[in-house]
Kinemage of the C-alpha trace (Angstrom):
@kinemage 1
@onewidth
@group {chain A} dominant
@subgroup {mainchain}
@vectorlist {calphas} color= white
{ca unk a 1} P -42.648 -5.965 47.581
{ca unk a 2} L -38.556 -5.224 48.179
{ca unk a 3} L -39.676 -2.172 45.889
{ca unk a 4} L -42.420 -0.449 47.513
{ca unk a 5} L -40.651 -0.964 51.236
{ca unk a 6} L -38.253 1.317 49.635
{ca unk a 7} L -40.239 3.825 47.925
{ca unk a 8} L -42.130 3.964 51.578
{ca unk a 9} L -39.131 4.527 53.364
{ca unk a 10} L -37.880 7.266 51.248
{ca unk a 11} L -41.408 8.835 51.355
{ca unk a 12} L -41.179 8.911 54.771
{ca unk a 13} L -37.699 9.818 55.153
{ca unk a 14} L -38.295 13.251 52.606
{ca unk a 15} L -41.867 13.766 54.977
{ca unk a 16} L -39.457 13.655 58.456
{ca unk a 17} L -36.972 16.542 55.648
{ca unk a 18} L -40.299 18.653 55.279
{ca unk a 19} L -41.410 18.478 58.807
{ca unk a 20} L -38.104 19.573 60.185
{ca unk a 21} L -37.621 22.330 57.664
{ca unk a 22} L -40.558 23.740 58.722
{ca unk a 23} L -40.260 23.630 62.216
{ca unk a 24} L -37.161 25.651 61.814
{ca unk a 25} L -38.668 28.149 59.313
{ca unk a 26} L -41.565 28.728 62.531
{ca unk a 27} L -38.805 29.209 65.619
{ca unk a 28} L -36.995 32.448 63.579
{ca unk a 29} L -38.246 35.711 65.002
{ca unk a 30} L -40.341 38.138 62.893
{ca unk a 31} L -38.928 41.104 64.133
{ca unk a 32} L -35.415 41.475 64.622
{ca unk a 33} L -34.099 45.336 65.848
{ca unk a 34} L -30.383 46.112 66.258
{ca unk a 35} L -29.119 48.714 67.962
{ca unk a 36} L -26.118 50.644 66.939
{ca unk a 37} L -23.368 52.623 69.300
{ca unk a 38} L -24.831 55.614 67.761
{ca unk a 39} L -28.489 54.756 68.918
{ca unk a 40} L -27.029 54.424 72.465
{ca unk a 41} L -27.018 56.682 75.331
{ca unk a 42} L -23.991 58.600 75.295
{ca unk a 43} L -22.783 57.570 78.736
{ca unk a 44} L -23.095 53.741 76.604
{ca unk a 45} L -20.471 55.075 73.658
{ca unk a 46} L -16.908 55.431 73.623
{ca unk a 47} L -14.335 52.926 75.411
{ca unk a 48} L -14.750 51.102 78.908
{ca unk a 49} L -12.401 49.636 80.853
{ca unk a 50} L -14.654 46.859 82.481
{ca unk a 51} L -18.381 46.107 83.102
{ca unk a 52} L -20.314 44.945 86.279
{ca unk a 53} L -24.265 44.191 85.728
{ca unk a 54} L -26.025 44.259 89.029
{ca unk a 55} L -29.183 43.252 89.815
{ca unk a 56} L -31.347 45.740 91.781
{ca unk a 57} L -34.186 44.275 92.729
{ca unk a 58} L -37.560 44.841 91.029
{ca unk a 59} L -36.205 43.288 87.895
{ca unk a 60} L -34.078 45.730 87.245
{ca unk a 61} L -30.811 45.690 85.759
{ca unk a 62} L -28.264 48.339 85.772
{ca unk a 63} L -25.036 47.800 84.154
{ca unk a 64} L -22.210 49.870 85.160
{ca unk a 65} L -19.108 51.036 82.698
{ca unk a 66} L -16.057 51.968 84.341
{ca unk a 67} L -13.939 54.252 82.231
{ca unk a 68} L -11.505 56.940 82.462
{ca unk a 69} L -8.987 54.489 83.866
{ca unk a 70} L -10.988 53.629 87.124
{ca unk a 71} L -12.035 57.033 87.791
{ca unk a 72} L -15.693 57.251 86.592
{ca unk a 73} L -18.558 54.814 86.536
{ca unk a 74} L -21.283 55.432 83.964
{ca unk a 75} L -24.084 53.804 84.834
{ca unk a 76} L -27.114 52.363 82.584
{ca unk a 77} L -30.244 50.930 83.487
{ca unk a 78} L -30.276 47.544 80.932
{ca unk a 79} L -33.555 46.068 82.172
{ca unk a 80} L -35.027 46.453 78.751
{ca unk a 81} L -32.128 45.764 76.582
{ca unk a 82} L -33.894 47.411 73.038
{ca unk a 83} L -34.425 50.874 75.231
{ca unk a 84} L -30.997 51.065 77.356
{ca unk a 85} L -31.195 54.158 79.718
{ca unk a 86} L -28.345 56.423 80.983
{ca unk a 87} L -29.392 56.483 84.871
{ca unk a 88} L -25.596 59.122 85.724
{ca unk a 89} L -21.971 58.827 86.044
{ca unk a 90} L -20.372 59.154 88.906
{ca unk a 91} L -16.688 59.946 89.706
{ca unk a 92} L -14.740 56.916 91.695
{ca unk a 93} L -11.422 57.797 93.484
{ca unk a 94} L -9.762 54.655 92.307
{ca unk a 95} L -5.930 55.072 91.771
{ca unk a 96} L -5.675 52.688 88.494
{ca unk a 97} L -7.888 50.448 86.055
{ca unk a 98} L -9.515 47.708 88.005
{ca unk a 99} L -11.570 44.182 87.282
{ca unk a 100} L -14.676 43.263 89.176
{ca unk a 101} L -13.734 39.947 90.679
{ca unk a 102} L -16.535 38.943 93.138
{ca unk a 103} L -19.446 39.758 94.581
{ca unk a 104} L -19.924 38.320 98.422
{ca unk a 105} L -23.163 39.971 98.356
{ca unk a 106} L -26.207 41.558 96.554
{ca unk a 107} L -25.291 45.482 97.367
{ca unk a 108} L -21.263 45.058 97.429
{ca unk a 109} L -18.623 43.984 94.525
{ca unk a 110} L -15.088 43.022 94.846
{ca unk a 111} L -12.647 44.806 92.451
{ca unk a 112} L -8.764 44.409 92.273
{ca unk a 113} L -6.560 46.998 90.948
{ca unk a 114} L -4.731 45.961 87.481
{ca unk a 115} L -1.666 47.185 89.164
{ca unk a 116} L -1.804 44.537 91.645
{ca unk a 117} L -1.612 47.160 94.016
{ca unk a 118} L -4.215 45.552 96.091
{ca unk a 119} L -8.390 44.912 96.447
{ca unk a 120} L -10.995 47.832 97.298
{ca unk a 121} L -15.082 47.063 97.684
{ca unk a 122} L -17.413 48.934 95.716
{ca unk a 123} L -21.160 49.794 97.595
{ca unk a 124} L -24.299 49.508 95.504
{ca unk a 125} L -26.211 50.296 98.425
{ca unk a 126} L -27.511 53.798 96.345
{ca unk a 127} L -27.476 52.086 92.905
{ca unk a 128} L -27.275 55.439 91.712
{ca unk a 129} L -23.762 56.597 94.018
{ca unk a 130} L -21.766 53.355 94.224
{ca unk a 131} L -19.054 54.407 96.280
{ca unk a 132} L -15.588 53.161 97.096
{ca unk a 133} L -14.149 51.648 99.950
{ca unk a 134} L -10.380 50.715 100.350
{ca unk a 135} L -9.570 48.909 103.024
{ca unk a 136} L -5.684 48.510 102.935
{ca unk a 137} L -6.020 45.785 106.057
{ca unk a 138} L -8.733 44.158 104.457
{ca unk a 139} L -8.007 40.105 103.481
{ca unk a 140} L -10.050 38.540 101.297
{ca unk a 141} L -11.202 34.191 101.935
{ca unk a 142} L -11.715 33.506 98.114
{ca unk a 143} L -12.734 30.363 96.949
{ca unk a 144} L -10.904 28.231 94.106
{ca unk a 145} L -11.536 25.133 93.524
{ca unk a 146} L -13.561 23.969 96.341
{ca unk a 147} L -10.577 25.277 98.685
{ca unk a 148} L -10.202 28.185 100.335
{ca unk a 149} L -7.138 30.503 99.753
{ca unk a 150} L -6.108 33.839 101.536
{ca unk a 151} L -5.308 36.468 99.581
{ca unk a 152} L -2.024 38.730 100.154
{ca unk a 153} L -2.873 42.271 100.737
């Protein structure tokens, strides 16, 4: 009797083995594609400083690449992430390398300079000509931690 409880438990054990195997085998994808820098648009290759993916309605996706030290924006529609389209670049008159930090809103993003030189906003209302805005006066209420600080300008 002692025997055959065993031999059914490791049947059923090496059953549960089988089962799970196979349900792994089924969940990998049939068709895998990789894209390489080289199958990218160009405005995609070569280095970038920083990266800000906004979402533009529509379901729509455009990523933009800041490069040249702050002073261009390329700017790629992602929505389709195996067929990544170059949508322009456009020239920003930013004096240094800067990091998105925020965005308070769905057509505006937050950047400070890497200088520490201070905070400018960046307009997405023409996803296709973001355009600067410094505001040398301009304080922003960030919030850390549940508490709000002010930032120096």
């Amino acid at each position: 009797m002692k025997n055959s409880i065993g031999k059914l438990i490791v049947l059923m054990a090496l059953f549960v083995a089988i089962l799970s195997i196979q349900a792994n085998a089924s969940a990998v994808s049939k068709a895998v594609e990789v894209d390489f820098p080289s199958d990218l648009p160009e405005l995609a290759q070569g280095p970038a400083e920083s990266m800000y993916l906004h979402h533009e309605g529509h379901a729509q996706e455009i990523l933009y690449l800041e490069k040249n030290q702050g002073r261009n924006l390329a700017i790629l529609d992602v929505s389709d992430p195996a067929h990544v389209k170059a949508i322009g670049q456009v020239s920003i008159a930013a004096p240094s390398t800067y990091d998105f930090v925020q965005s308070p809103s769905t057509s505006i993003a937050l950047i400070r300079y890497r200088d520490r030189s201070g905070f400018a906003v960046i307009s997405f209302k023409n996803y296709k000509q973001p355009a600067l805005t410094t505001e040398p006066n301009y304080c922003i209420q960030l919030t850390l931690s549940r508490t709000a600080r002010r930032v120096n300008c």
